[in-house]
C-alpha positions as CSV (number, residue, x, y, z in Angstrom):
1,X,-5.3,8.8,9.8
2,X,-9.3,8.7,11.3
3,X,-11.1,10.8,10.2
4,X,-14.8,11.9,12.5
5,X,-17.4,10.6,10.2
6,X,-16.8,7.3,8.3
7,X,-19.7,6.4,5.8
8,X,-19.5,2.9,4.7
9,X,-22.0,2.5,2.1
10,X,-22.9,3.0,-1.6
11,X,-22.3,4.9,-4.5
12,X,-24.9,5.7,-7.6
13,X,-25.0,7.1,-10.9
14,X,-28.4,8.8,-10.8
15,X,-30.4,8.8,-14.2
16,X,-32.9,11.6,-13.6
17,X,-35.7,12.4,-15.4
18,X,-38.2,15.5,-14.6
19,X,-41.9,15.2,-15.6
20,X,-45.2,17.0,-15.3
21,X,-46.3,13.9,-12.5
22,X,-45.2,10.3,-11.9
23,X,-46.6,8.0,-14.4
24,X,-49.1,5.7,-13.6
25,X,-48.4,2.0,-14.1
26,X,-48.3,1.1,-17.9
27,X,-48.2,4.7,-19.1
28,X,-45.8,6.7,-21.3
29,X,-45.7,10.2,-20.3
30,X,-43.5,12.9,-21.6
31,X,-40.4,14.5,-19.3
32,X,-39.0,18.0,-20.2
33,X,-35.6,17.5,-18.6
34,X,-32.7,14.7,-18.3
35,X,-30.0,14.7,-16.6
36,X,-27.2,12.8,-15.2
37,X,-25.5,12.9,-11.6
38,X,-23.4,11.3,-8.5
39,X,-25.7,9.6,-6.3
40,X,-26.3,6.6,-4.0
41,X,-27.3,7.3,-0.5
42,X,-24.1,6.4,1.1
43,X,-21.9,8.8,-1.1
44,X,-24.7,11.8,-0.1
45,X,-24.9,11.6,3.5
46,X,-21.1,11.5,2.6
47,X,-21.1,14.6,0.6
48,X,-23.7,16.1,2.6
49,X,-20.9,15.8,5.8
50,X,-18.3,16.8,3.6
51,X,-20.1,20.3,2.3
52,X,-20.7,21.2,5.9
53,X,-17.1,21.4,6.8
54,X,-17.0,17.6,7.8
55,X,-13.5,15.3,8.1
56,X,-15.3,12.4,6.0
57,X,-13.8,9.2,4.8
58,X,-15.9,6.9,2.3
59,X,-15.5,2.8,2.2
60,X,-17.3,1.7,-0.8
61,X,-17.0,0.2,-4.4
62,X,-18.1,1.1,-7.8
63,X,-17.5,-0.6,-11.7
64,X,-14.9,-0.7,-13.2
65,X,-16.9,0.7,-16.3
66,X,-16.8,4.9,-17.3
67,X,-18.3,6.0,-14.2
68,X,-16.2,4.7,-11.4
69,X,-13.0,6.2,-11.7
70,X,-15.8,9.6,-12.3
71,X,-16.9,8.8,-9.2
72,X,-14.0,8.7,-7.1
73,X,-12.8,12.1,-8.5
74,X,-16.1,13.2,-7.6
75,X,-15.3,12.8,-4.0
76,X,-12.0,13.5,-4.0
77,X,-13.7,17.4,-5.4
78,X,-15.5,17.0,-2.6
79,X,-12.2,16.5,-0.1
80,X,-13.9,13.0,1.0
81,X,-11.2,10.5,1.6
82,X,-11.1,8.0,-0.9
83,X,-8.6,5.1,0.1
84,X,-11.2,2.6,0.9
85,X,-13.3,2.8,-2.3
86,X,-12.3,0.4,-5.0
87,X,-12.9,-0.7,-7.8
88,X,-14.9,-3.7,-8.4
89,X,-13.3,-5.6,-11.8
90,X,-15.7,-6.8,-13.9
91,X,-18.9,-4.9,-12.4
92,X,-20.7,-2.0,-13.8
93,X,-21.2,0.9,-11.0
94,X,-25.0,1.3,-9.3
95,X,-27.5,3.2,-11.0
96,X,-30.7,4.8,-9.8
97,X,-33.3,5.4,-12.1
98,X,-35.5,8.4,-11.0
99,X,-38.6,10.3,-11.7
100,X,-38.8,13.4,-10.2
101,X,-42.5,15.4,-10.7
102,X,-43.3,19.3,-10.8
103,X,-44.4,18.9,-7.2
104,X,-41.0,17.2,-6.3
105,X,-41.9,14.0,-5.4
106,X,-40.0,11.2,-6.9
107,X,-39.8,7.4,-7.8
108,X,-36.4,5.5,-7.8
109,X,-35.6,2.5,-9.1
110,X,-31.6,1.4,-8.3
111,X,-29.6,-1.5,-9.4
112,X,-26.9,-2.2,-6.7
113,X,-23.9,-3.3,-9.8
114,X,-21.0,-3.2,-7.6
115,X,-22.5,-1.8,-4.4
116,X,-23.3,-5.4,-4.0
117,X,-19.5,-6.5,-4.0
118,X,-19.0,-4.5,-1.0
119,X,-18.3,-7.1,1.6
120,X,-17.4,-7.3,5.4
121,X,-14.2,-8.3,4.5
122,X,-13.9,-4.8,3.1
123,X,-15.4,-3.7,6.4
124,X,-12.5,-5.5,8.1
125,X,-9.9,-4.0,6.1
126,X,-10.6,-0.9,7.2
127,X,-11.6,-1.4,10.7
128,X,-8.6,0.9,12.1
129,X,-10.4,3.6,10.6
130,X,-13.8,2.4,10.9
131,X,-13.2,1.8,15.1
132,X,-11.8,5.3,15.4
133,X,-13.9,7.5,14.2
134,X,-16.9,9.3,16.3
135,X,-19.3,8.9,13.9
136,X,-20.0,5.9,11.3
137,X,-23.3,5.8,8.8
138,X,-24.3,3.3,7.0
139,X,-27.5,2.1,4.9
140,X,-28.8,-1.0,3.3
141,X,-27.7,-0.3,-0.7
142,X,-24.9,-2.7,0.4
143,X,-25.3,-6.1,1.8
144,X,-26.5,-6.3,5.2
145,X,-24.3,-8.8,6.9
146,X,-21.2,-5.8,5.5
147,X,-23.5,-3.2,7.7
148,X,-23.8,-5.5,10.3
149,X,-19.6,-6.3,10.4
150,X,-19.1,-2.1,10.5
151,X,-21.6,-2.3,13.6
152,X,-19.9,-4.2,15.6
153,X,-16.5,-2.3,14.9
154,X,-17.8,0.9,15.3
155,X,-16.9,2.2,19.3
156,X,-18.3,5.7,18.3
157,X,-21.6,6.8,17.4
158,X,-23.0,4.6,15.0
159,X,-26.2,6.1,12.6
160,X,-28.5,3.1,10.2
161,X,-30.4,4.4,7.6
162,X,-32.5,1.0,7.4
163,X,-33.3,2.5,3.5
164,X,-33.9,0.3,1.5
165,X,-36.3,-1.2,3.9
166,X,-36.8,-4.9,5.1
167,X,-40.0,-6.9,6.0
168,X,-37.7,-9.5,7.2
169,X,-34.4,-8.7,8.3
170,X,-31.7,-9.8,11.2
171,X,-32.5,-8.0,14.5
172,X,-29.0,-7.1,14.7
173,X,-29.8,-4.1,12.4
174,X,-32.0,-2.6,15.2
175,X,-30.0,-3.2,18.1
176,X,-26.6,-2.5,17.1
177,X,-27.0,1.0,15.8
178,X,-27.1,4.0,18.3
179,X,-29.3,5.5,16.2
180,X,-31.9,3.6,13.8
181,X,-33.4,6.3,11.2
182,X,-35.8,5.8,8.7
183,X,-38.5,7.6,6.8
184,X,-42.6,7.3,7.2
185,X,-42.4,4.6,4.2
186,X,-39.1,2.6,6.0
187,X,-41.1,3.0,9.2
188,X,-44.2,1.6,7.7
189,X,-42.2,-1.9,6.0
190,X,-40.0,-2.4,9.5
191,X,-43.2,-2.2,11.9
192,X,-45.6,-3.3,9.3
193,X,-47.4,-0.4,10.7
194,X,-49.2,2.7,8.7
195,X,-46.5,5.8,9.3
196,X,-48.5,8.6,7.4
197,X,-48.0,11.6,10.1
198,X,-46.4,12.8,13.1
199,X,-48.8,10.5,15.5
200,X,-48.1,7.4,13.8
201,X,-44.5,7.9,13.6
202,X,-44.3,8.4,17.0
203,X,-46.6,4.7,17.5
204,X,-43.7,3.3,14.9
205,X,-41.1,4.6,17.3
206,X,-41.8,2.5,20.4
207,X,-42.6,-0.5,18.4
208,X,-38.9,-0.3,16.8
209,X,-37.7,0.7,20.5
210,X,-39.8,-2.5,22.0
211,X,-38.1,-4.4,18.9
212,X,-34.3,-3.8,20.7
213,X,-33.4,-0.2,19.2
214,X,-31.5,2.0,21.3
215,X,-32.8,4.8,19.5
216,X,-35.1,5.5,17.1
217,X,-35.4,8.7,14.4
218,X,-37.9,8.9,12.0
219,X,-38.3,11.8,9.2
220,X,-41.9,13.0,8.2
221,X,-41.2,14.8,5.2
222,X,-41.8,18.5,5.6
223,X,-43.2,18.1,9.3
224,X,-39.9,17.4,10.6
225,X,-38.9,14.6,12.4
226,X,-39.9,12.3,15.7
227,X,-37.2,11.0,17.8
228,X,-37.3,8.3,20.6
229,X,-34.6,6.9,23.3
230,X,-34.6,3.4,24.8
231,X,-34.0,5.8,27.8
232,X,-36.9,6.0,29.8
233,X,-36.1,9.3,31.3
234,X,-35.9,10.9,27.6
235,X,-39.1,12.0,26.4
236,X,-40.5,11.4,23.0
237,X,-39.2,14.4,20.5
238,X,-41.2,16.4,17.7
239,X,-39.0,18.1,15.6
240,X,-40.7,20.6,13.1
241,X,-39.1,21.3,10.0
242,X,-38.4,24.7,8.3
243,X,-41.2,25.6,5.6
244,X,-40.2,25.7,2.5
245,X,-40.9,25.4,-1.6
246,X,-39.8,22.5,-2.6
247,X,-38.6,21.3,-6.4
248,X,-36.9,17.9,-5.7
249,X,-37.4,15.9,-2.9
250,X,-34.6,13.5,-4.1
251,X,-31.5,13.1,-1.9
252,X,-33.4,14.9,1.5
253,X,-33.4,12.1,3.8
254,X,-29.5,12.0,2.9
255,X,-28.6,15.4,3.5
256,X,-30.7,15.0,6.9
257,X,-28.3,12.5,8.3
258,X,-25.3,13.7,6.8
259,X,-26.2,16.6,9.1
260,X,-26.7,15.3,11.7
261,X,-23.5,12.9,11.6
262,X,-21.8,16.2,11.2
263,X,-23.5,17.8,14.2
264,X,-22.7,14.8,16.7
265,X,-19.4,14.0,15.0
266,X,-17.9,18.2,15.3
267,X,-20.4,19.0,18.8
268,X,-19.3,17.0,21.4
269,X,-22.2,19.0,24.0
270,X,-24.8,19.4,21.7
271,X,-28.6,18.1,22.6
272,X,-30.2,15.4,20.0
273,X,-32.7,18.1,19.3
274,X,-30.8,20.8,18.2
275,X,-28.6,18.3,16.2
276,X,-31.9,17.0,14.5
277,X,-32.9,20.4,14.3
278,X,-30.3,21.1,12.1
279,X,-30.7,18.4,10.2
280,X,-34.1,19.7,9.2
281,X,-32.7,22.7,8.4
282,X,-30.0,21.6,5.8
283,X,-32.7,18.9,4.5
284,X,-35.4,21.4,4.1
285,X,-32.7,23.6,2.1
286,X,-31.8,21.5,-0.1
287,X,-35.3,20.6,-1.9
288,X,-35.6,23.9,-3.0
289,X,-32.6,23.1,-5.4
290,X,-33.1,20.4,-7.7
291,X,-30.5,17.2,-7.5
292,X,-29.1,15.3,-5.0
293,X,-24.8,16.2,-4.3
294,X,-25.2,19.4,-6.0
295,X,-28.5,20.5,-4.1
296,X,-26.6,20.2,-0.8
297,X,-25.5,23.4,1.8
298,X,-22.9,24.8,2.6
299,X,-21.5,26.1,6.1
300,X,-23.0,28.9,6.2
301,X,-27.0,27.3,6.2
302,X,-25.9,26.5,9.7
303,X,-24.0,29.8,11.2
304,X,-26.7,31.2,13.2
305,X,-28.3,27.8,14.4
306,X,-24.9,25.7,16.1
């Protein structure tokens, strides 16, 4: 059965602990909360999908300690189809390790465990559902060469969060995605350029679109996004994003593109703007929540705005 959006990436076990600020290197501080929740940023731009309304499908593996069979009832909950995540014998599931400050900035540490068993023959075993849907994510907690094999399968609409980001890396990731998305920091290690603000996103932009990228999106935290087309009829976008209070930044780039896979997977007229627009608007939402999967939207954060 295809399904619109097919995510093939990973799945985390996020280890979160909230402090007064992020420690500096070498210190001890104390936290004042713990706790313990689904993450990795292929199963939230799959949940994020998912909680809009989305027809979502994951291809992915986790241990086969405690928290994988967890996990896949997790997105079962979530009404994400599950036939393509296995699990990996012998492997502990991914963790992330995270810090989240009273301003809501964060620092994650991750160890990949069976994210990194996730292979392009896996890819290849589900290529009748990965070539038929309209919209396919992936990221780089997985090995690269298993993005790369999705690429080239993918006939729809095809979204690369290049997170975590490369210095080096196979120019294949740039050229085979219709869309390459990153944040300022991703931006910064791929162009080996400062990305601190709207301007500079925009000069990391047409570098990446002078590097082979069809098209390039790049989130600036709370002032929006910048968007650019290999198209030289398309002009440069400046999305703004909604103003907001935010508690926890963690898991906002993921709800951002598992909005907008759900906008271009379920719209088939809409404009990149307003897709990216809403995007903003379900990302900005959910950092006034704290978490990652449980800070996400609903349907109804996007009545009035599709």
């Amino acid at each position: 059965m295809s399904k619109k959006i097919v995510v093939v990436g990973s799945c985390m076990i996020d280890f979160v602990s909230y402090a007064p600020r992020l420690p500096e290197a070498g210190e001890t501080i104390h936290g004042h909360k713990f706790v313990t929740n689904f993450g990795g940023k292929g199963a939230n731009q799959c949940v994020a999908a998912a909680k809009l309304g989305g027809d979502v499908a994951l291809v992915a593996r986790v241990g086969d300690d405690v928290w994988g069979p967890k996990y896949i009832n997790n997105l079962k909950n979530e009404q994400i189809d599950t036939q393509n995540v296995r699990i990996t014998e012998n492997s502990s599931s991914g963790i992330a390790q995270i810090i989240v400050a009273d301003s809501g900035i964060n620092q994650i540490v991750i160890v990949a465990g069976a994210n990194l068993s996730l292979s392009p023959k896996d890819v290849l075993d589900s290529q009748p559902l990965i070539s038929l849907a309209k919209v396919l994510v992936l990221q780089l907690e997985t090995p690269v060469e298993t993005a790369i094999e999705a690429l080239k399968l993918c006939k729809g609409i095809s979204i690369l969060n290049g997170a975590p980001a490369l210095a080096q890396y196979n120019l294949e990731l740039l050229k085979l995605p219709s869309i390459f998305c990153v944040n300022e920091s991703e931006a910064s290690v791929f162009t080996g350029l400062p990305v601190n603000n709207v301007c500079e996103a925009e000069i990391a932009a047409k570098l990446l679109i002078s590097k082979g990228c069809q098209s390039v999106l790049i989130t600036v935290g709370a002032e929006g996004a910048v968007y650019l087309s290999n198209d030289p009829s398309k002009k440069l976008l400046h999305v703004d994003s909604p103003k907001v209070k935010s508690i926890d930044t963690t898991g906002a780039g993921d709800a951002f593109i598992g909005a907008l896979a759900f906008c271009l997977a379920n719209y088939d007229h809409i404009s990149m703007e307003n897709a990216i627009k809403a995007a903003c608007i379900v990302a900005a939402d959910s950092v006034t929540r704290l978490g990652t999967q449980i800070s996400f939207p609903g349907p109804e954060i996007l009545q009035n705005v599709l």
